[in-house]
C-alpha positions as YAML, in Angstrom:
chain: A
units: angstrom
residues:
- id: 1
  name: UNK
  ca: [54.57, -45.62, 178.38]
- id: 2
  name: UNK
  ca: [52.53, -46.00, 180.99]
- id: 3
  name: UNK
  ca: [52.04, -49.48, 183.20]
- id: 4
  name: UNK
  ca: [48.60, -50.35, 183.78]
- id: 5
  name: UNK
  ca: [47.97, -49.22, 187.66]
- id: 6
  name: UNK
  ca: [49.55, -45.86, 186.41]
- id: 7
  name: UNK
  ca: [47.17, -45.24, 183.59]
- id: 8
  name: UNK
  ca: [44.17, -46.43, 185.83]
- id: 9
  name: UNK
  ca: [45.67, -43.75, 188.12]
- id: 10
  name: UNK
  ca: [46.39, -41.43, 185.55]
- id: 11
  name: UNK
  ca: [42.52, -41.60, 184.13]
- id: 12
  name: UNK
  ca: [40.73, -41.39, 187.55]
- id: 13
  name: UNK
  ca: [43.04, -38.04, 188.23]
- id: 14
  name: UNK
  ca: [41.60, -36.93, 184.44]
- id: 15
  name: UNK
  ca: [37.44, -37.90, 185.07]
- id: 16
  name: UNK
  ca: [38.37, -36.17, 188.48]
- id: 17
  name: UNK
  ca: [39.98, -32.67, 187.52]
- id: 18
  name: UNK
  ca: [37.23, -32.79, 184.08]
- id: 19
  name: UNK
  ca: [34.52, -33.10, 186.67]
- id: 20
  name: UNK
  ca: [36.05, -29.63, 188.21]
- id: 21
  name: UNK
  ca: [35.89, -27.99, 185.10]
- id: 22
  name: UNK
  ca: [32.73, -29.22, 184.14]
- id: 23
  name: UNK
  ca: [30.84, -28.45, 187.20]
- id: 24
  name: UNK
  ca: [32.40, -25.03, 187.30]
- id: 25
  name: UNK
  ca: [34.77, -25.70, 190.50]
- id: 26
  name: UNK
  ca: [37.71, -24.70, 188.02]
- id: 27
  name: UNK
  ca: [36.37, -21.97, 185.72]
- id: 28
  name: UNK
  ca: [37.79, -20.66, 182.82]
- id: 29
  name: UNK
  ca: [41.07, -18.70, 183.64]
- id: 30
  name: UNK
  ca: [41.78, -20.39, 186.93]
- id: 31
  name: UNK
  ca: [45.70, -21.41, 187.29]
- id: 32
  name: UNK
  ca: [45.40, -25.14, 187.84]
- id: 33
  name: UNK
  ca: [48.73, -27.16, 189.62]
- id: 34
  name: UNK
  ca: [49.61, -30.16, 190.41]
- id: 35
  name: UNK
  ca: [50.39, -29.94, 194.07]
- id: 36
  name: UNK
  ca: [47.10, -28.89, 195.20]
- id: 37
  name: UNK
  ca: [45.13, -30.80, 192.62]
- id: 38
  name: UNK
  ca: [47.09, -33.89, 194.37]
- id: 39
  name: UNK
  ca: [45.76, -32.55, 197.67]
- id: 40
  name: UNK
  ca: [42.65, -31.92, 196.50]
- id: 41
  name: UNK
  ca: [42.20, -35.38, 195.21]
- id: 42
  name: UNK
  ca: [44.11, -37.34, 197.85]
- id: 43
  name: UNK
  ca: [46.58, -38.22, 195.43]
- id: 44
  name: UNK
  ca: [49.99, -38.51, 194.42]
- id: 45
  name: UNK
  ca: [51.40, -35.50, 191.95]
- id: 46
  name: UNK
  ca: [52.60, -38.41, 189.13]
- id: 47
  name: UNK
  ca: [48.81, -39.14, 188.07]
- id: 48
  name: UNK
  ca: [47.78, -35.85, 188.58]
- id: 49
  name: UNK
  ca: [50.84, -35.01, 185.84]
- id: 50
  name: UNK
  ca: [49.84, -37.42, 183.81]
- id: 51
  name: UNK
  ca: [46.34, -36.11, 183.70]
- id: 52
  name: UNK
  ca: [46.53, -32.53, 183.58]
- id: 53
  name: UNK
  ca: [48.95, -33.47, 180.14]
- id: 54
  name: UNK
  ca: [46.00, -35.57, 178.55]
- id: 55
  name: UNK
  ca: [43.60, -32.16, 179.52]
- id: 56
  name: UNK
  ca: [45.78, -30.10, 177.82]
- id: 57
  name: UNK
  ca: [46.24, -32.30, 174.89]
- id: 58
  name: UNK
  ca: [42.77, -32.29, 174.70]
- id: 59
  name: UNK
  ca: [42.59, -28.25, 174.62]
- id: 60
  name: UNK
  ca: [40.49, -27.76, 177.81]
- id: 61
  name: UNK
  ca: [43.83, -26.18, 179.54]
- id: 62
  name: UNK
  ca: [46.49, -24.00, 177.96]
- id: 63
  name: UNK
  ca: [50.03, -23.41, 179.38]
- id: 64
  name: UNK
  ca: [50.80, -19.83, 180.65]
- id: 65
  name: UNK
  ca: [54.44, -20.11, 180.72]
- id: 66
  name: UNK
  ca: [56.02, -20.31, 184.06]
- id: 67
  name: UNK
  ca: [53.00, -19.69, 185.35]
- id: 68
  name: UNK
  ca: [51.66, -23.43, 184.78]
- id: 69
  name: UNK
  ca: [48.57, -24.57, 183.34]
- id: 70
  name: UNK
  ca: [45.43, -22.36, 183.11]
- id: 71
  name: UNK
  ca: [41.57, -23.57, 182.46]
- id: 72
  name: UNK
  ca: [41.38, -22.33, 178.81]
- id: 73
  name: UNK
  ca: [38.81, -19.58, 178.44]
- id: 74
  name: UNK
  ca: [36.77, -20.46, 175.29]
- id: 75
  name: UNK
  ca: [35.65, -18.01, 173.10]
- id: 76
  name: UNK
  ca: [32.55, -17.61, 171.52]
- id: 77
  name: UNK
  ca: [34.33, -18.22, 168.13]
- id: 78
  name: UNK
  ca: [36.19, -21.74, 169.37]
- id: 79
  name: UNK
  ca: [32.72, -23.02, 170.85]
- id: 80
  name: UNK
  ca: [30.98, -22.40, 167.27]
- id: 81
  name: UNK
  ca: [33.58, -23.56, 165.39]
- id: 82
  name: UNK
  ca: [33.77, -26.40, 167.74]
- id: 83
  name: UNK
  ca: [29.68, -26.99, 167.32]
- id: 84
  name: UNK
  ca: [30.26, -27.07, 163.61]
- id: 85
  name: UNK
  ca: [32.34, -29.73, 163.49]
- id: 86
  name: UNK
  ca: [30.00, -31.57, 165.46]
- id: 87
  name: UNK
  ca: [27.10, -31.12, 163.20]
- id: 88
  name: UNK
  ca: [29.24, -32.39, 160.42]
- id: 89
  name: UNK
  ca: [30.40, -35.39, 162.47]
- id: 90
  name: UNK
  ca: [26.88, -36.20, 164.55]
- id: 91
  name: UNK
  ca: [24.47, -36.29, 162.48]
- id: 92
  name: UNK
  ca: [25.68, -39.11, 160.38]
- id: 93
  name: UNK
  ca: [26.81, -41.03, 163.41]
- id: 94
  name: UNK
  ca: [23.26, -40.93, 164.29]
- id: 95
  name: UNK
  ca: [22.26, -42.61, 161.44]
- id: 96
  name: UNK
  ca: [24.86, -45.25, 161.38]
- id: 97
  name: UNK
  ca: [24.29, -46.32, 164.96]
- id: 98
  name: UNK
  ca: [20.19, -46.74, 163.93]
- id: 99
  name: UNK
  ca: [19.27, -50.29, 165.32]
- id: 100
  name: UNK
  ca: [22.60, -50.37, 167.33]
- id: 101
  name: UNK
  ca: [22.07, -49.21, 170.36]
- id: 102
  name: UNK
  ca: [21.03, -52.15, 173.47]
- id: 103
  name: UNK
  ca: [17.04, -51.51, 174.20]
- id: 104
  name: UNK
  ca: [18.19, -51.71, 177.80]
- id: 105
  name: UNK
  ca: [20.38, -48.12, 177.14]
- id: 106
  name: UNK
  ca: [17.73, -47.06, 175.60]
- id: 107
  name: UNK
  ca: [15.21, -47.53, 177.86]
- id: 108
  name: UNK
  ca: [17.51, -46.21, 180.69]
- id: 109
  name: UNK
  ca: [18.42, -43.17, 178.89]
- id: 110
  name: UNK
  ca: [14.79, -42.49, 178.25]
- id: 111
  name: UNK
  ca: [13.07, -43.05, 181.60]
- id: 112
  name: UNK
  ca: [16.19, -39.93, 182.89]
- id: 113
  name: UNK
  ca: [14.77, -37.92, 180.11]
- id: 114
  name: UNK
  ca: [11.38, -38.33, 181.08]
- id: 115
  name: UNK
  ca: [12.66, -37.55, 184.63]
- id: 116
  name: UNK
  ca: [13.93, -34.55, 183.93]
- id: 117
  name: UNK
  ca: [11.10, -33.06, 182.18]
- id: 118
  name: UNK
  ca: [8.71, -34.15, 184.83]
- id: 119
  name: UNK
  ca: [11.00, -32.23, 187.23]
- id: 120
  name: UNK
  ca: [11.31, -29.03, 185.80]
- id: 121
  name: UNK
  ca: [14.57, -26.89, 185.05]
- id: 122
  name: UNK
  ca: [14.28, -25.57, 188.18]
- id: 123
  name: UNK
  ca: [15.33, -29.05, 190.00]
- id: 124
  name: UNK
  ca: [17.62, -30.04, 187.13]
- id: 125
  name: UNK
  ca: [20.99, -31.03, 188.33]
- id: 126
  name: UNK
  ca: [23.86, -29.91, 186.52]
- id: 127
  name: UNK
  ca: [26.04, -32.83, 186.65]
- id: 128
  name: UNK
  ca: [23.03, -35.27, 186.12]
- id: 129
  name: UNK
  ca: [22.05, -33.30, 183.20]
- id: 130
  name: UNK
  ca: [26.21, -33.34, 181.21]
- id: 131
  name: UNK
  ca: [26.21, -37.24, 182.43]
- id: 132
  name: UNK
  ca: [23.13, -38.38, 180.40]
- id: 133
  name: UNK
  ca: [23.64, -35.58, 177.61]
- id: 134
  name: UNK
  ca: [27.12, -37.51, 177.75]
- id: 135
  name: UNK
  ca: [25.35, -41.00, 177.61]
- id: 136
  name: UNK
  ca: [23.25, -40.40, 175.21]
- id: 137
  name: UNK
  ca: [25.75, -38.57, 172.34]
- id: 138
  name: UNK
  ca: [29.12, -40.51, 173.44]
- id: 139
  name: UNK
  ca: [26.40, -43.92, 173.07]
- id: 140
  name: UNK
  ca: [26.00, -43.15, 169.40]
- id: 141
  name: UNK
  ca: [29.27, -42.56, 168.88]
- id: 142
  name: UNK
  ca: [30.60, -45.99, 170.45]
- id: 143
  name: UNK
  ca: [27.78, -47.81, 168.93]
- id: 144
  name: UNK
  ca: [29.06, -47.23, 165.36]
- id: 145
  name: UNK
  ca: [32.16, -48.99, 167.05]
- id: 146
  name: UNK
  ca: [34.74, -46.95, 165.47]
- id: 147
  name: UNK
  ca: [36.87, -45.60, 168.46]
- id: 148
  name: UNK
  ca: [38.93, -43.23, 166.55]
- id: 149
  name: UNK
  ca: [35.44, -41.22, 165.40]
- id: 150
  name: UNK
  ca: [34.05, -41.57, 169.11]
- id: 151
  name: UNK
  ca: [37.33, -40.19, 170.50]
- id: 152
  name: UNK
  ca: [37.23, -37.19, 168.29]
- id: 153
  name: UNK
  ca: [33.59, -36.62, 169.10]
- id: 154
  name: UNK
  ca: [33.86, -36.41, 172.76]
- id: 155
  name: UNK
  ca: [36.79, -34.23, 172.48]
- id: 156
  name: UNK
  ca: [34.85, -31.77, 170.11]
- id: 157
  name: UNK
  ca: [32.03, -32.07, 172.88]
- id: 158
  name: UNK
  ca: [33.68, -31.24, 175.67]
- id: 159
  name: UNK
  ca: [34.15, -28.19, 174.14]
- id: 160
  name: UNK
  ca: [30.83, -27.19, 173.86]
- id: 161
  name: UNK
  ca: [30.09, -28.47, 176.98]
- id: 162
  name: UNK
  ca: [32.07, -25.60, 178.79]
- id: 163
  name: UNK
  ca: [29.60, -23.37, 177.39]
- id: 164
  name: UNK
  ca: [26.10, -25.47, 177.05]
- id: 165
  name: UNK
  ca: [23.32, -25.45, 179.42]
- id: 166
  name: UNK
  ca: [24.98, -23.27, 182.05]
- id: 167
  name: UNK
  ca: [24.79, -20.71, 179.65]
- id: 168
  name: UNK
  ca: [21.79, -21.87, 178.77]
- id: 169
  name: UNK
  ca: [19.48, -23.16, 181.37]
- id: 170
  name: UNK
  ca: [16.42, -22.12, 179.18]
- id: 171
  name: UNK
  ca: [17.21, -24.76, 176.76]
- id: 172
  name: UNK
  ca: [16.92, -28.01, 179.27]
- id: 173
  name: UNK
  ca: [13.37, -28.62, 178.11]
- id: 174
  name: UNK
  ca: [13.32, -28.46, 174.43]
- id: 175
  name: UNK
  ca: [16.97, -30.53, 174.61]
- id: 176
  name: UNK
  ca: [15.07, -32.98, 176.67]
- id: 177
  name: UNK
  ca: [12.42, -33.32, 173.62]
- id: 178
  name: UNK
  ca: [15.04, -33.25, 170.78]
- id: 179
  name: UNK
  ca: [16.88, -36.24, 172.50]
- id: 180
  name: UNK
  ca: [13.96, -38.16, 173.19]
- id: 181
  name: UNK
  ca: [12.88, -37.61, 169.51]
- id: 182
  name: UNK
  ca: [16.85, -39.25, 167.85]
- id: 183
  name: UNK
  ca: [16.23, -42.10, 171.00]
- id: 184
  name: UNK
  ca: [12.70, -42.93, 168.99]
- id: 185
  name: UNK
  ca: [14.55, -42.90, 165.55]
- id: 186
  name: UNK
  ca: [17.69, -45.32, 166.94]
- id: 187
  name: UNK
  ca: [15.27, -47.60, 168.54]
- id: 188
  name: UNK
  ca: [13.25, -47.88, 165.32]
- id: 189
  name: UNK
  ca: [16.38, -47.94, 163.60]
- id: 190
  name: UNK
  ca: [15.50, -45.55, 161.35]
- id: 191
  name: UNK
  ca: [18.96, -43.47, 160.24]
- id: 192
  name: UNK
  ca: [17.22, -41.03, 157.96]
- id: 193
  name: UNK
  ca: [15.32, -40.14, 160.82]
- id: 194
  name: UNK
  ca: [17.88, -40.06, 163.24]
- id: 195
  name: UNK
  ca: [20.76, -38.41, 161.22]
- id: 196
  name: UNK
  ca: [17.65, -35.69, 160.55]
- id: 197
  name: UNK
  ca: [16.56, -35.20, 164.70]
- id: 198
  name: UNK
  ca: [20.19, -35.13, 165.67]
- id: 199
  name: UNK
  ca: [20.84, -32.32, 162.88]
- id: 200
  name: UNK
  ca: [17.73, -30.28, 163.60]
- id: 201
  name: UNK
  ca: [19.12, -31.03, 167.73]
- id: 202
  name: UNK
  ca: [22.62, -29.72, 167.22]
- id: 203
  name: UNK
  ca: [21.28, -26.91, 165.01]
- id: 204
  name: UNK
  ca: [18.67, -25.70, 167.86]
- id: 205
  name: UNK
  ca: [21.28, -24.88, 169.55]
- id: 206
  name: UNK
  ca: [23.41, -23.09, 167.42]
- id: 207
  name: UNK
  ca: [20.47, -20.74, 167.03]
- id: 208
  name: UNK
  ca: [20.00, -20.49, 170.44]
- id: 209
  name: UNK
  ca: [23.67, -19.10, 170.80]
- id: 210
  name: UNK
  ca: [23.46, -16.87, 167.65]
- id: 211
  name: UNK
  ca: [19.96, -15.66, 169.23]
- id: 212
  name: UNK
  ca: [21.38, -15.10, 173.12]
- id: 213
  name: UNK
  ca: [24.73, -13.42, 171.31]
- id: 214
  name: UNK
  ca: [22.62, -10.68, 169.43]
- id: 215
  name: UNK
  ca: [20.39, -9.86, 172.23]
- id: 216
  name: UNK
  ca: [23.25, -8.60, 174.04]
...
């Protein structure tokens, strides 16, 4: 088991080699290893270990044999699969974390919102956008305070996020509106209303997908 300076180590390697993924500096089917992730990050290769083993755990990088560890390439089946479960799971979180969230994360997580729309898609940054689309859904989830359910949820979510608004840069303006919409609900503490705007949120975008995919 790890001590706790190792883990600490071991998590700042993971948020670190996610963030390459996530921004697209490690793209699906990219062989990642642990020597030049360690020079890369300025660290040593036992973290880096450590954290490339929690990524894979987590499904975001597959083993090719000898060959080491590769970013996993999701398919279009795994991402809606993966979105399912999430509308299953989200919705209802929604509702139970109705009155639970601080008005001070609230408020925060509205004014970047607002922000964003005022900017345009055009100025959006990537990384700002995942880090309050993470804030806001990952809030909900701890706010219920059951850390098994949040765990599962942000694993299911990262995910989708591999495929999300990168894919989709059309949808930053309407998923701007549908999370301002289940912020009004949880600060009125209304669950019916939230469980419904995250459902009709999480199901916007499965259309969108379905939509995109047949236009090809």
């Amino acid at each position: 088991m790890l001590n706790s300076p190792d883990k600490r180590l071991a998590l700042q390697a993971y948020e670190a080699i996610l963030k390459l993924i996530e921004d697209g500096d490690a793209r699906p089917g990219d062989l990642v290893t642990e020597r030049r992730l360690a020079d890369r990050l300025s660290m040593s290769r036992t973290p880096v270990r450590d954290a490339l083993l929690m990524l894979e755990g987590e499904g975001l990088l597959i083993r090719q044999g000898s060959r080491g560890l590769q970013v996993k390439q999701m398919r279009i089946e795994e991402y809606m699969d993966a979105l399912q479960i999430r509308l299953l799971l989200e919705p209802p979180v929604a509702r139970m974390a109705a009155g639970k969230v601080p008005q001070a994360e609230i408020d925060a997580l509205r004014a970047e919102l607002e922000a964003l729309l005022a900017a345009g898609q055009g100025q959006a940054d990537r990384a700002v956008v995942r880090d309050l689309d993470e804030n806001l859904h990952g809030g909900l989830a701890r706010a219920v305070g059951n850390p098994q359910l949040a765990h599962i949820i942000q694993t299911v979510r990262r995910q989708t996020q591999m495929f999300d608004l990168r894919a989709m840069p059309e949808r930053l303006e309407d998923t701007c509106r549908e999370h301002l919409k289940v912020l009004a609900a949880i600060e009125a503490g209304d669950g019916a209303a939230a469980e419904a705007a995250m459902a009709e949120h999480l199901g916007r975008v499965q259309d969108s997908i379905i939509k995109r995919l047949t236009r090809r």
